[in-house]
Each structure stands twice: as C-alpha cells, then as structure tokens.
DSSP file (Angstrom, degrees, kcal/mol; ACC not computed):
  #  RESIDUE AA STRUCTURE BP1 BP2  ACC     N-H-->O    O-->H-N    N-H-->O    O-->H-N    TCO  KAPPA ALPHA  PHI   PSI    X-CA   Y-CA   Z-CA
    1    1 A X              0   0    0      0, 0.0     2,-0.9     0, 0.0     3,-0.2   0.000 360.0 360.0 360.0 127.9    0.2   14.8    0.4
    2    2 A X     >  +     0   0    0      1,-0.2     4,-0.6     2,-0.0     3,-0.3  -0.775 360.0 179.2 -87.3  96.7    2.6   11.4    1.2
    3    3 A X  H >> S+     0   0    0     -2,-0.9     3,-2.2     1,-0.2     4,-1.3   0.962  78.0  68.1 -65.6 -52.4    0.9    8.9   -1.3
    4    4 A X  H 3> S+     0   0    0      1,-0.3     4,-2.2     2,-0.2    -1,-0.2   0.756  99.8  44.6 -47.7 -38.6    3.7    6.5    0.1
    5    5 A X  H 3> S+     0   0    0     -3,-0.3     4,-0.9     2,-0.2    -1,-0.3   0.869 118.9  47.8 -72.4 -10.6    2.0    6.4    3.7
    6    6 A X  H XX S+     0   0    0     -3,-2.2     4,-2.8    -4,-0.6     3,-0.7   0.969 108.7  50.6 -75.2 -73.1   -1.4    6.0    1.9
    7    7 A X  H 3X S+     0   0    0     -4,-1.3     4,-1.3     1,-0.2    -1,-0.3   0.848 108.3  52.2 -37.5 -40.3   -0.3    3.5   -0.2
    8    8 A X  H 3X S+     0   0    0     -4,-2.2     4,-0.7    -5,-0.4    -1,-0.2   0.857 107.0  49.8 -46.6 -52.3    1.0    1.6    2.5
    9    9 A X  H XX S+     0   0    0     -4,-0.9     4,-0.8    -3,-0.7     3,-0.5   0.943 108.6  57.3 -55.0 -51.3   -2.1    1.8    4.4
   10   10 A X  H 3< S+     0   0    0     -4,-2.8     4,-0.3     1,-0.3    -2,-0.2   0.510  97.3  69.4 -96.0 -18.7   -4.1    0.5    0.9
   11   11 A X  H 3X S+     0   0    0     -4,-1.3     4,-2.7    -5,-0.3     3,-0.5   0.991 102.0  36.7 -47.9 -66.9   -1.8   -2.8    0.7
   12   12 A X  H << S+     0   0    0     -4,-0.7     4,-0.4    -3,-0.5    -2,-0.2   0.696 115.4  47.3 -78.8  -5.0   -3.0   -4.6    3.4
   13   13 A X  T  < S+     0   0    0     -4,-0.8     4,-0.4     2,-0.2    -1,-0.3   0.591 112.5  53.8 -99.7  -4.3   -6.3   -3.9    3.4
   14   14 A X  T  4 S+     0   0    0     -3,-0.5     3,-0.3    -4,-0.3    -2,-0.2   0.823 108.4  56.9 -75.9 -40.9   -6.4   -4.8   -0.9
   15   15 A X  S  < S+     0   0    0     -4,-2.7    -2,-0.2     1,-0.2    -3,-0.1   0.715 103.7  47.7 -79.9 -16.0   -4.8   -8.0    0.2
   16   16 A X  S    S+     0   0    0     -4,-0.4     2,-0.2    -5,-0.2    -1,-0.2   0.743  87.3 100.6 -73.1 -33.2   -7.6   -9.2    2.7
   17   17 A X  S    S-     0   0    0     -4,-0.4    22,-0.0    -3,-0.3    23,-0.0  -0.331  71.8-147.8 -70.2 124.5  -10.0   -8.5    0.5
   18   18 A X        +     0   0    0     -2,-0.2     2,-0.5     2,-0.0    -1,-0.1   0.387  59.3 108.0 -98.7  20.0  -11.0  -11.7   -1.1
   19   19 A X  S    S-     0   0    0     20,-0.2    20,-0.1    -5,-0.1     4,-0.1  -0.910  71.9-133.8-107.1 160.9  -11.8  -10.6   -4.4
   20   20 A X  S    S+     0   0    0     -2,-0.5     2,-1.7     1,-0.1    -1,-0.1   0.797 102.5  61.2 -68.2 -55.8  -10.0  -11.1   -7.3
   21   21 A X  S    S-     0   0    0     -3,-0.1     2,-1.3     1,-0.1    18,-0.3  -0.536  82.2-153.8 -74.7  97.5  -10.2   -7.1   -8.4
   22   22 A X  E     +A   81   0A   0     -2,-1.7    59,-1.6    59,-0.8     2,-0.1  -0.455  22.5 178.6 -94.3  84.4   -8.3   -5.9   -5.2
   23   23 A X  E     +A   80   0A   0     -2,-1.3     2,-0.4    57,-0.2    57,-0.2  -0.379   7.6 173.5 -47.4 134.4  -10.1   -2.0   -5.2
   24   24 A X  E     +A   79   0A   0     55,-1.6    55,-2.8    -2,-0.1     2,-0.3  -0.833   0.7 174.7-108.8 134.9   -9.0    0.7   -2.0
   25   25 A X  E     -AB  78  37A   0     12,-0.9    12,-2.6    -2,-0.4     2,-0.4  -0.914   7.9-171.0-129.8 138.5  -10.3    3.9   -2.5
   26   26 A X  E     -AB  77  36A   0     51,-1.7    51,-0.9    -2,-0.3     2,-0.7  -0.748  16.0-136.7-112.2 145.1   -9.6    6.3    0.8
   27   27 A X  E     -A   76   0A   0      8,-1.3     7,-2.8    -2,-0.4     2,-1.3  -0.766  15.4-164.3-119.7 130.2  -11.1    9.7    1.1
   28   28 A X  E     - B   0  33A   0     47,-1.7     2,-0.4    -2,-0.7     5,-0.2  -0.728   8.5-179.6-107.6 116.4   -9.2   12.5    2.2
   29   29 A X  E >  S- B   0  32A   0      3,-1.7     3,-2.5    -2,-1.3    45,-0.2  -0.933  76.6 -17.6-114.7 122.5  -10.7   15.6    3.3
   30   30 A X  T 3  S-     0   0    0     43,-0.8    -1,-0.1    -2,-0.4     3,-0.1   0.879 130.0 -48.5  68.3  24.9   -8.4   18.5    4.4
   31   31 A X  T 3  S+     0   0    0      1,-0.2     2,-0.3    -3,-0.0    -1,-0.3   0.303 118.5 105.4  62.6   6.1   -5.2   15.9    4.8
   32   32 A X  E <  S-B   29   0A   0     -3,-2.5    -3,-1.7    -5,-0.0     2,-0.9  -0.804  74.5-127.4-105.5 165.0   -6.9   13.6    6.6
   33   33 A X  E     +B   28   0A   0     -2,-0.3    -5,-0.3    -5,-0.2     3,-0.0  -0.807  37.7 158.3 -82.4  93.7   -8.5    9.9    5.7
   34   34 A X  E     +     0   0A   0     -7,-2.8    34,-0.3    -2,-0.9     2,-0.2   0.173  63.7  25.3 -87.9  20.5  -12.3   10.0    6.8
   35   35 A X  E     -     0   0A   0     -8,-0.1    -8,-1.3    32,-0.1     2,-0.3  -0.816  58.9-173.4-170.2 150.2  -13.4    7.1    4.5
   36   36 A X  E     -B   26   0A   0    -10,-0.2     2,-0.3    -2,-0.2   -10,-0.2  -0.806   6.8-163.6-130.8 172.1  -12.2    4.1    2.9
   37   37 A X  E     -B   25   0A   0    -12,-2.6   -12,-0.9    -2,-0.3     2,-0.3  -0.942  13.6-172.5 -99.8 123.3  -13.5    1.6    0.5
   38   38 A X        -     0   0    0     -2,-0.3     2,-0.2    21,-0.2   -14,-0.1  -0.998  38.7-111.0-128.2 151.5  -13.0   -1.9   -0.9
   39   39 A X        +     0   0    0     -2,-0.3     2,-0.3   -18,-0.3    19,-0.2  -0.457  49.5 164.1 -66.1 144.1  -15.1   -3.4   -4.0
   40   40 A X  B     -F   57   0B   0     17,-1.7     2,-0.9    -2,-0.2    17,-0.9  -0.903  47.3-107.0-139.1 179.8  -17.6   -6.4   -2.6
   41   41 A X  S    S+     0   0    0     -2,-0.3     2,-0.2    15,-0.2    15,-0.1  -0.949  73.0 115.9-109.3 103.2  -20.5   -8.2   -4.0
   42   42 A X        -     0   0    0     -2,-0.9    15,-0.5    13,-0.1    -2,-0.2  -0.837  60.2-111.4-158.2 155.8  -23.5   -6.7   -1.8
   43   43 A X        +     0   0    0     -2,-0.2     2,-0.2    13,-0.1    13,-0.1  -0.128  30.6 174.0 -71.7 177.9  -26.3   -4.7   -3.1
   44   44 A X        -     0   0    0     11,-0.2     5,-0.1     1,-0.1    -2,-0.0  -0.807  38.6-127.2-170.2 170.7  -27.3   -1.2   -2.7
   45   45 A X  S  > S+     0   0    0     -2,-0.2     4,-1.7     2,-0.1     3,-0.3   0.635 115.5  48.7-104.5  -4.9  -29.9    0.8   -4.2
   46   46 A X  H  > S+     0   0    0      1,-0.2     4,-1.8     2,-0.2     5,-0.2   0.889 111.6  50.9 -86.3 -37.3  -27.3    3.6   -5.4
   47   47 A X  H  4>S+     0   0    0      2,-0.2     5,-2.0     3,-0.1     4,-0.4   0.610 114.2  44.0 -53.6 -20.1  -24.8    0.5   -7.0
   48   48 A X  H >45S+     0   0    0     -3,-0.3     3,-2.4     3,-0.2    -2,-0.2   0.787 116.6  52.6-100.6 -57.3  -28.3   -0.8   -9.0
   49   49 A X  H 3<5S+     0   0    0     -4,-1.7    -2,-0.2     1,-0.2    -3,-0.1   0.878 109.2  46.1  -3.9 -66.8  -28.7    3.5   -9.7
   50   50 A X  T 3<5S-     0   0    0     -4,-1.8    -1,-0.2    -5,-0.2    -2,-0.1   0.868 116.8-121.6 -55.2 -50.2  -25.2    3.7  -11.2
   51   51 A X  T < 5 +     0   0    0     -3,-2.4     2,-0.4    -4,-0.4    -3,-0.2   0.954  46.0 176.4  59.8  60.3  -25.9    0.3  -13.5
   52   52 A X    > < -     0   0    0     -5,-2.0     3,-4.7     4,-0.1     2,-0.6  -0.835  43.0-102.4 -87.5 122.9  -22.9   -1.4  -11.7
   53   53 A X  T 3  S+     0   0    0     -2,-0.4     3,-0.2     1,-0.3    -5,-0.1  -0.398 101.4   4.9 -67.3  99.7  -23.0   -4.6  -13.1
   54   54 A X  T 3  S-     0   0    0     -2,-0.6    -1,-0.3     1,-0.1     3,-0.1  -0.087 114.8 -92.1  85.3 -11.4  -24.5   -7.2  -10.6
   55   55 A X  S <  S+     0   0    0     -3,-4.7    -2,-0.2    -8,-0.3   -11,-0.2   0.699  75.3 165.8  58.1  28.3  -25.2   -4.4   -8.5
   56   56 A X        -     0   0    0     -3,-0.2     2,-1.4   -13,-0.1    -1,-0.2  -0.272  45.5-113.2 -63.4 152.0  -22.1   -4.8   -6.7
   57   57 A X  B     -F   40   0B   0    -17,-0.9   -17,-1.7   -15,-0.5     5,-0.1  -0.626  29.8-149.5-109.7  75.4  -20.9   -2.4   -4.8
   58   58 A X     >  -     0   0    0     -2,-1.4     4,-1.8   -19,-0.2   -20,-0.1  -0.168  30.7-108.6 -70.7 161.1  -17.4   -0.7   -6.4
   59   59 A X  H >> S+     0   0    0      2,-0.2     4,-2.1     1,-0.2     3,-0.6   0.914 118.9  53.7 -52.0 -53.8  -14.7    0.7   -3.7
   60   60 A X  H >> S+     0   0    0      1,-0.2     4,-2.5     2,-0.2     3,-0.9   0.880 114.3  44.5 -44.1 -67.0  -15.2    4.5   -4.5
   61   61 A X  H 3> S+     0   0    0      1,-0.2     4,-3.6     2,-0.2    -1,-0.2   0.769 108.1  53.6 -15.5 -64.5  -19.2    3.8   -3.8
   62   62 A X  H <X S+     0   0    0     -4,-1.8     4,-1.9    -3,-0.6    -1,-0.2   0.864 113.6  48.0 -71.9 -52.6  -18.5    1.8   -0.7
   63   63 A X  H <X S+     0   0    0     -4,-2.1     4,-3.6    -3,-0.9    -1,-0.2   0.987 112.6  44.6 -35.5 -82.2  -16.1    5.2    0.7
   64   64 A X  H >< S+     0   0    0     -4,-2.5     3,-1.1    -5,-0.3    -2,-0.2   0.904 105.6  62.4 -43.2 -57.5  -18.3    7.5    0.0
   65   65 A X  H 3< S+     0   0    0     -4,-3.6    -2,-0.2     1,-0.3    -3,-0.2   0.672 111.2  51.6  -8.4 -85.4  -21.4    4.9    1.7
   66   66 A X  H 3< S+     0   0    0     -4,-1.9    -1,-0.3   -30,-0.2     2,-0.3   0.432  89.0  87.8 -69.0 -24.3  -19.2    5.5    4.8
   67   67 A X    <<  +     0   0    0     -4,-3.6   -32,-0.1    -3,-1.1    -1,-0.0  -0.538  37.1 174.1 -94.6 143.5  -18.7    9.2    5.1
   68   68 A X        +     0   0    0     -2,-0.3    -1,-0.1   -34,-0.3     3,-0.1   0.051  48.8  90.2-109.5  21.4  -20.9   10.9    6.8
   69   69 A X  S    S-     0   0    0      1,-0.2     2,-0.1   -35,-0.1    -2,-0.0  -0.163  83.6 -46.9-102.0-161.2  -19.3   14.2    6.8
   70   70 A X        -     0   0    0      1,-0.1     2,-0.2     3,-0.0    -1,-0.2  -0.373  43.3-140.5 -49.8 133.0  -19.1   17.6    4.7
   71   71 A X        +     0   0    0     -3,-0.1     2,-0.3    -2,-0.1     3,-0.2  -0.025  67.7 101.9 -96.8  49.8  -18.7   17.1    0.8
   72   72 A X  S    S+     0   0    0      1,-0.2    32,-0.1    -2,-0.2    31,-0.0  -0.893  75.0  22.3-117.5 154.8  -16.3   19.9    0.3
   73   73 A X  S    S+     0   0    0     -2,-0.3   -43,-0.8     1,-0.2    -1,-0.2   0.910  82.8 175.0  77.9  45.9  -12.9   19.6   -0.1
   74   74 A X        -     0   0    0     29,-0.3     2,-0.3    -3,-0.2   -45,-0.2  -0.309  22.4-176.1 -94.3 160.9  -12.7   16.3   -1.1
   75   75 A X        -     0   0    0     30,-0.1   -47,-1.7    -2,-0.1     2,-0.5  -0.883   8.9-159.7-142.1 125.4   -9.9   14.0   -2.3
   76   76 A X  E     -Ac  27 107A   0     30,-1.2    32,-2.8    -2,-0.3     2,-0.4  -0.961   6.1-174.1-116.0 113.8  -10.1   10.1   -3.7
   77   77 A X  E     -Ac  26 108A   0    -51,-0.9   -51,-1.7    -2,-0.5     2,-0.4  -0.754   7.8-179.4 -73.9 139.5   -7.5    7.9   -3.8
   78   78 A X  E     -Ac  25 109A   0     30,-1.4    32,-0.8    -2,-0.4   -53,-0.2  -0.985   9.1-173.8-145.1 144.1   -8.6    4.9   -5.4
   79   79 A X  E     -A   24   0A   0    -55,-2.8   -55,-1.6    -2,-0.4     2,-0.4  -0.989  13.9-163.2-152.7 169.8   -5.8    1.9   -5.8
   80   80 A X  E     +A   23   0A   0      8,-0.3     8,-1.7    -2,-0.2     2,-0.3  -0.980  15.0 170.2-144.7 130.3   -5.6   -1.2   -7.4
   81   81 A X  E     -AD  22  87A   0    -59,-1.6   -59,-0.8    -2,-0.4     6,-0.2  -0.960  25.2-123.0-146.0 168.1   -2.9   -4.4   -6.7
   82   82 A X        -     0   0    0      4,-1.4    -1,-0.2    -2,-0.3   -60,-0.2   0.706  44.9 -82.8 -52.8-144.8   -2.3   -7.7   -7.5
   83   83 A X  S    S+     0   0    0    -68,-0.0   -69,-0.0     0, 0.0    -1,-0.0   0.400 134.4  54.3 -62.8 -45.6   -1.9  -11.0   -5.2
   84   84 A X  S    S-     0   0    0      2,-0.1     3,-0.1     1,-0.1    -3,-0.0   0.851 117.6-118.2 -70.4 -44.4    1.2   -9.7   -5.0
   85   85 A X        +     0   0    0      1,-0.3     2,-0.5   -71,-0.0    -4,-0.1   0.548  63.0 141.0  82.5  46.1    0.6   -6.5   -3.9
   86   86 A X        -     0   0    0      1,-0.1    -4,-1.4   -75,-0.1    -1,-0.3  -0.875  54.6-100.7-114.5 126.9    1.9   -4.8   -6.8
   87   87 A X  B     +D   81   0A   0     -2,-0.5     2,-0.2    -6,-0.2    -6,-0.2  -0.107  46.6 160.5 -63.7 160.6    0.1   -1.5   -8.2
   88   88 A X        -     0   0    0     -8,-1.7     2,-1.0    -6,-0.1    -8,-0.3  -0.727  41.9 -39.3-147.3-147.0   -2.3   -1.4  -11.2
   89   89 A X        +     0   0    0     -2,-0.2    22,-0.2     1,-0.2   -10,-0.1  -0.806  50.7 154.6 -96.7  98.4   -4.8    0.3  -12.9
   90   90 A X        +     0   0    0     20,-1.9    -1,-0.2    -2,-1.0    21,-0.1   0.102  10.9 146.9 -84.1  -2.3   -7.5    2.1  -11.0
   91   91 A X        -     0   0    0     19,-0.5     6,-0.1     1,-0.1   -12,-0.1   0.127  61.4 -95.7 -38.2 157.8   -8.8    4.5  -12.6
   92   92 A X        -     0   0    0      1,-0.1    -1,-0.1     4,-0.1     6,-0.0  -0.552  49.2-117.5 -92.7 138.5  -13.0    4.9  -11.7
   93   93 A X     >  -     0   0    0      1,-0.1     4,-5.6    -3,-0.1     5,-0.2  -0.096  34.6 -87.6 -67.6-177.5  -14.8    3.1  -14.4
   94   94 A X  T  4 S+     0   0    0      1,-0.2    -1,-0.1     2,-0.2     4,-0.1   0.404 128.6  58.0 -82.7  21.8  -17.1    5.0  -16.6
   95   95 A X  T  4 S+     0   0    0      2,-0.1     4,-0.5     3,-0.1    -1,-0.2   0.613 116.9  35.8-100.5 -38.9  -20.0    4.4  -13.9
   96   96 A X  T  > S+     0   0    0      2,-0.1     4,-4.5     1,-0.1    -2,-0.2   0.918  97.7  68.3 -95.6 -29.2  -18.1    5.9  -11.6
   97   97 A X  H  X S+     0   0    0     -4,-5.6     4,-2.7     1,-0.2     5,-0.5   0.947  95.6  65.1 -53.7 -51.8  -16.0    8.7  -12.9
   98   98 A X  H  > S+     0   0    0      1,-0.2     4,-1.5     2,-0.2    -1,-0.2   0.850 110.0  30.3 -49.5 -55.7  -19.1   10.8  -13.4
   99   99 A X  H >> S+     0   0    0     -4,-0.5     4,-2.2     1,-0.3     3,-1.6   0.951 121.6  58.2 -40.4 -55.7  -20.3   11.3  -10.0
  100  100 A X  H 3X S+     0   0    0     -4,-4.5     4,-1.6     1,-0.2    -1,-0.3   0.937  96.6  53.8 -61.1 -41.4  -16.9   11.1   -9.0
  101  101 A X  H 3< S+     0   0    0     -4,-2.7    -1,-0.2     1,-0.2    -2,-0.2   0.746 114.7  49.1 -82.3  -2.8  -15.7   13.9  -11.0
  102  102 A X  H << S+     0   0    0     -3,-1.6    -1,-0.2    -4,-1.5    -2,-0.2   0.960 114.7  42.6 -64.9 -61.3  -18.8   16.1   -9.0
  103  103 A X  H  < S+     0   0    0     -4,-2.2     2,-0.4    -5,-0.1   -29,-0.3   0.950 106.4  60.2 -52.8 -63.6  -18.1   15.2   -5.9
  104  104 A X     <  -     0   0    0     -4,-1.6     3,-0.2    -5,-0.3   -29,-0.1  -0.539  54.7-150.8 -89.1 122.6  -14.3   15.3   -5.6
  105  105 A X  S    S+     0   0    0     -2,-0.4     2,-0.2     1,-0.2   -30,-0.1   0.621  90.2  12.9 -78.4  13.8  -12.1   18.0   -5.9
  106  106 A X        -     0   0    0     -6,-0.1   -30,-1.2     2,-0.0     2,-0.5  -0.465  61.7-156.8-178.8 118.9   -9.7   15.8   -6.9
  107  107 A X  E     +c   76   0A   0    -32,-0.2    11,-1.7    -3,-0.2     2,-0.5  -0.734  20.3 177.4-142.4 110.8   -9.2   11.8   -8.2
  108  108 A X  E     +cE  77 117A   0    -32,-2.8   -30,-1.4    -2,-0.5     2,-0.3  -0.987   7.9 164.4-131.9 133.9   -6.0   10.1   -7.9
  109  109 A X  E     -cE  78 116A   0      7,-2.3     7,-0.9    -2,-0.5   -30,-0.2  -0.986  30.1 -83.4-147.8 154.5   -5.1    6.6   -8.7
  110  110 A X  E     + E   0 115A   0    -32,-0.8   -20,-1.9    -2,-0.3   -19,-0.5  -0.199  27.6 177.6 -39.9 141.1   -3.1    4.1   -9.3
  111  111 A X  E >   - E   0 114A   0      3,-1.5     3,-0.8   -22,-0.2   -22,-0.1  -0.817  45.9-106.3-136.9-174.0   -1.3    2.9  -12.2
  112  112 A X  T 3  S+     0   0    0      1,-0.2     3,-0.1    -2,-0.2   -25,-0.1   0.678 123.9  44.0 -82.8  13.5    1.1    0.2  -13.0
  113  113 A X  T 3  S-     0   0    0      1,-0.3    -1,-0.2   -25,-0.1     2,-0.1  -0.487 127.8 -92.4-126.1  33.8    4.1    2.8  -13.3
  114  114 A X  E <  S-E  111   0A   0     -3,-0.8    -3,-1.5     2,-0.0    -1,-0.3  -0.242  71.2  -2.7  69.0-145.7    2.8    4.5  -10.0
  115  115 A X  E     +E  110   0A   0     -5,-0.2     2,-0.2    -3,-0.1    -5,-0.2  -0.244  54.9 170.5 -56.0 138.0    0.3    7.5   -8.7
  116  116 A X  E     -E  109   0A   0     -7,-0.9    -7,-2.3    -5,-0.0     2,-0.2  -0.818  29.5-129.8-167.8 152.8   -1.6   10.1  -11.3
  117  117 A X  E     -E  108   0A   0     -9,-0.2     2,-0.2    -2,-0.2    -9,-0.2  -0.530  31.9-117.7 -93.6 143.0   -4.3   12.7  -10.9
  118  118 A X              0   0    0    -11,-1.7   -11,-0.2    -2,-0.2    -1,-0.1  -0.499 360.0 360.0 -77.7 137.6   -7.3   12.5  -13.4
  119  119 A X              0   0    0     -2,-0.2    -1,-0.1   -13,-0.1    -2,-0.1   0.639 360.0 360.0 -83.9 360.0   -7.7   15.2  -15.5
C-alpha cells in the first residue's frame, strides 16, 4: 500500500477542516479508498452509543457513516496534522479502538515519527 499517496490525499482535506483536532481517517477496501472521514461537532445516535464526548462525531465514525459497502477486507487509515500540516498522533481513542479493532482488518495511523499498524 503507498501511504505517501494517502497521506497526501489526508493533508488537504485535515487542513480545511476547521477544527482544531485535524482527524482523516480513509477506508481502504481491497486497495482502494471507498470512505473517508473528518472529526466534526454534529450528533449521531451511534457517536451518543459510543459515549463520545459531546456526542460529536470522531473521523473513524464519520468513514465508516459513509460506506455503504461490504465489511470484509477492511483497512483504516486514520491521520492526524497540525496547522502546519505536520503528522501526529492518531491513534483511535479508547471509544473507538474497540469497534474498530472488529471491524477492520487492519488500523494504521499516524504518528509524529510517521505511519504504524496497531497491534
């Protein structure tokens, strides 16, 4: 998999995003991107489920929302930048990593010293 073009993609669309915690998380099924994500403040009843704090709505969540396809073979990139656009630490909080670690056959994220796969 070429994190670089991924990452690439996950700059500009962290950097639009006007909140402070700039979340991506893409899903990749089968080498392709069929989902992404960004964290926002809007409800949901699966974000109040979760006991995401406001009910806000974190990027993996917000991915997943949007695909509508099979849930086999899954992949999540989840990334995390500055203002600058500089990586950080993404890892899925401990609200999300459970679900996540059902769903997906595999959870990769940013850190500030690059890319690494959850164990």
């Amino acid at each position: 998999m070429k994190l670089d073009k991924y990452i690439g993609m996950a700059v500009p669309i962290a950097l639009n995003n006007e909140r402070t915690k700039k979340h991506v998380s893409f899903i990749i099924r089968k080498g392709e991107l069929v989902s992404y994500g960004v964290n926002k403040m809007k409800t949901h009843p699966l974000a109040k489920r979760y006991g995401y704090r406001y009910d806000e709505i974190h990027s993996e969540l917000d991915a997943l929302l949007r695909y509508k396809g099979p849930k086999d073979k899954l992949t999540l990139l989840n990334f995390r930048f500055n203002r600058f656009g500089e990586m950080r630490m993404s890892k899925p909080c401990k609200l999300c990593m459970p679900w996540c670690d059902v769903l997906f056959d595999r959870i990769i994220y940013s850190t500030v010293d690059g890319m690494v796969t959850a164990p």
